[in-house]
N, CA, C and O atoms as a Tinker XYZ file with bonds, in Angstrom:
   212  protein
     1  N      0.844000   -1.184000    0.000000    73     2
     2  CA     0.000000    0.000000    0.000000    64     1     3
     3  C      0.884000    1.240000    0.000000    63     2     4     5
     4  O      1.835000    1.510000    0.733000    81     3
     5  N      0.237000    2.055000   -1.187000    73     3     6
     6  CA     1.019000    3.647000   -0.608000    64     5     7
     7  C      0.764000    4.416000    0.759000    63     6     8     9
     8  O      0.143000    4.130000    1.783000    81     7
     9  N      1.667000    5.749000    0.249000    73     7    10
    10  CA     1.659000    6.683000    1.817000    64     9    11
    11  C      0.351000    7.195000    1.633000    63    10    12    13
    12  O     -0.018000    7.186000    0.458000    81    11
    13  N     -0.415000    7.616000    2.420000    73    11    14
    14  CA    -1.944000    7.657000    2.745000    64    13    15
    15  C     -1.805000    9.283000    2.134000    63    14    16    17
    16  O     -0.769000    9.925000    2.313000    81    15
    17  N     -3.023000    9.862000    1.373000    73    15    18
    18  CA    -3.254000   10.522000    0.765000    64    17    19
    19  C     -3.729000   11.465000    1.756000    63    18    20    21
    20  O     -4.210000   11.052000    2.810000    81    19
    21  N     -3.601000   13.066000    1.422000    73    19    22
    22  CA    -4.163000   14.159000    2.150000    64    21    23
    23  C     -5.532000   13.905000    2.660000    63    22    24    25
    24  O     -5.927000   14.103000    3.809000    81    23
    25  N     -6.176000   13.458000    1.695000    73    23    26
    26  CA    -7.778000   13.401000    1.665000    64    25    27
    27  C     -8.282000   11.897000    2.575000    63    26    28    29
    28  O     -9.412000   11.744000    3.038000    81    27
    29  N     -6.935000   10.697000    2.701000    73    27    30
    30  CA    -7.326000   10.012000    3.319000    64    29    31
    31  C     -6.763000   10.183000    4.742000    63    30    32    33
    32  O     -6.887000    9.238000    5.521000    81    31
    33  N     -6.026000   11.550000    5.227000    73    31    34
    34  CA    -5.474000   11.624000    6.452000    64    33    35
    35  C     -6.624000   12.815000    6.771000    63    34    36    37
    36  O     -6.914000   13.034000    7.947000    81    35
    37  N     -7.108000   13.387000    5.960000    73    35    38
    38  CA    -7.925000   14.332000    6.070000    64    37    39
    39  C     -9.883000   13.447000    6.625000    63    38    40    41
    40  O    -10.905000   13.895000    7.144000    81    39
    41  N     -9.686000   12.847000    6.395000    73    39    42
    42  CA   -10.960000   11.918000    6.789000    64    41    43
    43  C    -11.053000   10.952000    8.064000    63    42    44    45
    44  O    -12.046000   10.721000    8.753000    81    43
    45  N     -9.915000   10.512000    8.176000    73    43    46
    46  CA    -9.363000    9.648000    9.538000    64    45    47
    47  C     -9.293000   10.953000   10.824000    63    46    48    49
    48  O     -9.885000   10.819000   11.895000    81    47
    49  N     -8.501000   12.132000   10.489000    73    47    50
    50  CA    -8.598000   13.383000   11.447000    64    49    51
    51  C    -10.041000   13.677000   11.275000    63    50    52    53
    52  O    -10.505000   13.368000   12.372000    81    51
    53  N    -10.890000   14.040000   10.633000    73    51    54
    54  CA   -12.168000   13.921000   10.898000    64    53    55
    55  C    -13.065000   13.489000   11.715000    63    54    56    57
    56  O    -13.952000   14.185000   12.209000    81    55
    57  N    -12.827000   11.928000   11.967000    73    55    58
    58  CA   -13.142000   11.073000   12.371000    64    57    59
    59  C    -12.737000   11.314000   13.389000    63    58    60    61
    60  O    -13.646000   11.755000   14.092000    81    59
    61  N    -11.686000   11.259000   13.963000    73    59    62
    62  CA   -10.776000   11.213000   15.331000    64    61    63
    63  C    -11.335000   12.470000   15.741000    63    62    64    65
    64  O    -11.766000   12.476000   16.894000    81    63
    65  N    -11.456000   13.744000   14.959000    73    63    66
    66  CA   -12.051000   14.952000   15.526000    64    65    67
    67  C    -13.784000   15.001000   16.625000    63    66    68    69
    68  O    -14.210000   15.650000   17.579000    81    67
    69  N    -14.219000   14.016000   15.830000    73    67    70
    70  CA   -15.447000   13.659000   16.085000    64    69    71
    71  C    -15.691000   13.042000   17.547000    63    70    72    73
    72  O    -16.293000   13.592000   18.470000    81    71
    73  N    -15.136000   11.877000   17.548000    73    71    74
    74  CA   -15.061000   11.048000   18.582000    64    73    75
    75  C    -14.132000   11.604000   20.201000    63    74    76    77
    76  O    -13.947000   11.134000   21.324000    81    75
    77  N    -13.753000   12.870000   19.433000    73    75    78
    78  CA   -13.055000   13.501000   20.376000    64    77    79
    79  C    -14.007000   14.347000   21.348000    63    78    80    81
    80  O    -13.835000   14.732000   22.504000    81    79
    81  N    -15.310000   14.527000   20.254000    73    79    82
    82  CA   -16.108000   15.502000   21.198000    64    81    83
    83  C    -16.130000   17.016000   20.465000    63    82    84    85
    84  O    -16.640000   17.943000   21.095000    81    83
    85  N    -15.599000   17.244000   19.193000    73    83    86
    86  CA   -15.650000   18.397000   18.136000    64    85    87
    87  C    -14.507000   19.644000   18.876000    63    86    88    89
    88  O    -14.865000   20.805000   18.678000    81    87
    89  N    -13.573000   19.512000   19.455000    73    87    90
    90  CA   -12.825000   19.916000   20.220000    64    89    91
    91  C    -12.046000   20.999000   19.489000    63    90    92    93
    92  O    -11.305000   20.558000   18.612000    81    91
    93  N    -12.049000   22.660000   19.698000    73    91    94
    94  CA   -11.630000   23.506000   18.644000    64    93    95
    95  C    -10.275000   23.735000   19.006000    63    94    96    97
    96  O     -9.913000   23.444000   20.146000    81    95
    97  N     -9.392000   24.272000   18.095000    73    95    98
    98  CA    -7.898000   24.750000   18.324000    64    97    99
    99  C     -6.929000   23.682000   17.948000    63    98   100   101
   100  O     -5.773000   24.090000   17.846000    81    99
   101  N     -7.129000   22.325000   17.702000    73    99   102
   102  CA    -6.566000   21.055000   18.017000    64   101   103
   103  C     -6.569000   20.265000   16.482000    63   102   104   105
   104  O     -6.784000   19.054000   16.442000    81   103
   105  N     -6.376000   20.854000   15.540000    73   103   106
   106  CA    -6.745000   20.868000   13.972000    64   105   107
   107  C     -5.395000   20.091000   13.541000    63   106   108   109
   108  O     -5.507000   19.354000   12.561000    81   107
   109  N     -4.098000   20.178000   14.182000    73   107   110
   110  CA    -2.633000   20.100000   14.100000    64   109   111
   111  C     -2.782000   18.699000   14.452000    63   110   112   113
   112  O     -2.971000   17.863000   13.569000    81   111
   113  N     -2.715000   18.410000   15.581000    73   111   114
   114  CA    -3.056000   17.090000   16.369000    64   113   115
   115  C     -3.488000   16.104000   16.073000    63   114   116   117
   116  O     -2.987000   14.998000   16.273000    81   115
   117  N     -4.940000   16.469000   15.308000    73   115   118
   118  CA    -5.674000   15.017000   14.771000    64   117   119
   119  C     -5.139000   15.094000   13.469000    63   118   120   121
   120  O     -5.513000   14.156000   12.764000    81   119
   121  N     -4.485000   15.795000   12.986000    73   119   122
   122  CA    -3.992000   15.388000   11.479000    64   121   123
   123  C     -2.936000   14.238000   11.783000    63   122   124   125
   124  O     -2.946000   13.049000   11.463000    81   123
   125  N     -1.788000   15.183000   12.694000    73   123   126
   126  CA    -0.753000   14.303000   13.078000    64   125   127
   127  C     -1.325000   12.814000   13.564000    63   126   128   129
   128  O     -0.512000   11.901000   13.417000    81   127
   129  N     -2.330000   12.535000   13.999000    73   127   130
   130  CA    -2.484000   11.363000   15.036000    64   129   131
   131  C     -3.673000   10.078000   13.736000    63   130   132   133
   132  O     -4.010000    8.926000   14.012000    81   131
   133  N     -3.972000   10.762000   12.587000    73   131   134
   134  CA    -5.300000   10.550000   11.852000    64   133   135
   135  C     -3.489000    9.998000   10.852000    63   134   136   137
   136  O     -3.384000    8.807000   10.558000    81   135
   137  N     -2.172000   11.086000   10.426000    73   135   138
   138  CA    -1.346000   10.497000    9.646000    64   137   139
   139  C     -0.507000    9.250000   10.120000    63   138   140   141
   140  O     -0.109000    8.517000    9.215000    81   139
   141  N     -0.200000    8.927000   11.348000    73   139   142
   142  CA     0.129000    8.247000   12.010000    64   141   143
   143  C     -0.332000    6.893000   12.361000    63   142   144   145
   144  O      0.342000    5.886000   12.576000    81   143
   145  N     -1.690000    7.069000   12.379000    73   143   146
   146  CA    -2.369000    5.557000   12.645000    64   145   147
   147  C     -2.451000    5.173000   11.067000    63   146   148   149
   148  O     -2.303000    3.993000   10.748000    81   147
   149  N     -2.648000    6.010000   10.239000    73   147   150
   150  CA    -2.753000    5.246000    8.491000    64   149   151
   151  C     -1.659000    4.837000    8.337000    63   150   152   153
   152  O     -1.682000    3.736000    7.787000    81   151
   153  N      0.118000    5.483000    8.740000    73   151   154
   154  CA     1.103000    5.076000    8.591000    64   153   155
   155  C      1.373000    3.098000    9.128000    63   154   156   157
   156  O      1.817000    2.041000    8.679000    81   155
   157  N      0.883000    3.544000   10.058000    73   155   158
   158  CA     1.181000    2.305000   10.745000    64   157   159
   159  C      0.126000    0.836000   10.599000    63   158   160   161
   160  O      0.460000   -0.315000   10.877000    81   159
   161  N     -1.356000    1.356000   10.024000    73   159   162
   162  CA    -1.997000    0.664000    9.850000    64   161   163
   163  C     -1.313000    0.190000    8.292000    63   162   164   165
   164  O     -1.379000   -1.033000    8.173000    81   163
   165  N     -0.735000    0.812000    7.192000    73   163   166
   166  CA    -0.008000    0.701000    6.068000    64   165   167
   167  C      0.686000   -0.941000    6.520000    63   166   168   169
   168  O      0.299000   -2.044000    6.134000    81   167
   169  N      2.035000   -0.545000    7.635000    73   167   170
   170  CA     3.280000   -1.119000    7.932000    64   169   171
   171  C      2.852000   -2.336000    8.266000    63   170   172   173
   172  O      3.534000   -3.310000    7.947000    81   171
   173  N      1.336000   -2.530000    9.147000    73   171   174
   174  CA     1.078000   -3.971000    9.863000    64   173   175
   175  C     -0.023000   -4.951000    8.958000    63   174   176   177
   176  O     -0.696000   -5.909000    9.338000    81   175
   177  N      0.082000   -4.313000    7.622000    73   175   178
   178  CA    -0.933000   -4.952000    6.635000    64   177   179
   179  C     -0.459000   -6.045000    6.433000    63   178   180   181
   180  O      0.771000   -6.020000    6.386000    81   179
   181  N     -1.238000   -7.713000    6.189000    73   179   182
   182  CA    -0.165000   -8.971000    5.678000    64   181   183
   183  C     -0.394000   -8.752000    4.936000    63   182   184   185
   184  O     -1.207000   -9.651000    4.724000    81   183
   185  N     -0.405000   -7.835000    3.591000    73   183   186
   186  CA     0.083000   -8.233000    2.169000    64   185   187
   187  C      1.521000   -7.800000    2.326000    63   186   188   189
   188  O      2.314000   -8.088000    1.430000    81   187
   189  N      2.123000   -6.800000    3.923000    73   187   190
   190  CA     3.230000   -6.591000    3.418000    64   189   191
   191  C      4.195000   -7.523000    4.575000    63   190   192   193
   192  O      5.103000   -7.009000    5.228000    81   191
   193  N      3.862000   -8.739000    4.657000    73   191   194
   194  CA     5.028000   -9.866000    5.014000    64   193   195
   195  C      6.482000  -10.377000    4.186000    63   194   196   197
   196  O      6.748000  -10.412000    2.985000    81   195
   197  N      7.193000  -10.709000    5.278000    73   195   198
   198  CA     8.214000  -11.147000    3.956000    64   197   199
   199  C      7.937000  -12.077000    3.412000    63   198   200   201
   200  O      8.599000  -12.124000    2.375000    81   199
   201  N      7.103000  -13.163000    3.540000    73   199   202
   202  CA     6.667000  -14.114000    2.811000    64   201   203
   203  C      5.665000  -13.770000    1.426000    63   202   204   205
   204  O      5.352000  -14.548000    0.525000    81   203
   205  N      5.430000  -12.876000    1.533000    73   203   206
   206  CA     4.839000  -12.476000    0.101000    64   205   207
   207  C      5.147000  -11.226000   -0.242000    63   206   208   209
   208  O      4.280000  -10.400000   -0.526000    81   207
   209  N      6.218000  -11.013000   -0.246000    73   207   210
   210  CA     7.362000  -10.068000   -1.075000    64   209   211
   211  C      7.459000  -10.536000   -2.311000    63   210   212
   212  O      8.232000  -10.010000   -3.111000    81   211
């Protein structure tokens, strides 16, 4: 999988914005935390094992 797209870090911070309780000033944060979990949800995918490299 590629690096997660604006629009798909932009939708995950959304989300995370939401569940946060709509919380203002904090726009920085859920991007960072919305790019971060896609990063890592990317890294722990099994299509990307070494066995099917």
């Amino acid at each position: 999988m590629s690096e997660p797209t604006d629009q798909d870090i932009r939708d995950r911070a959304h989300h995370l914005w939401e569940q946060a309780g709509k919380p203002e000033g904090r726009e920085e944060e859920f991007w960072h935390a919305a790019e971060q979990e896609l990063r890592n949800e990317d890294k722990s995918s099994t299509l990307r094992t070494p066995d099917t490299l």
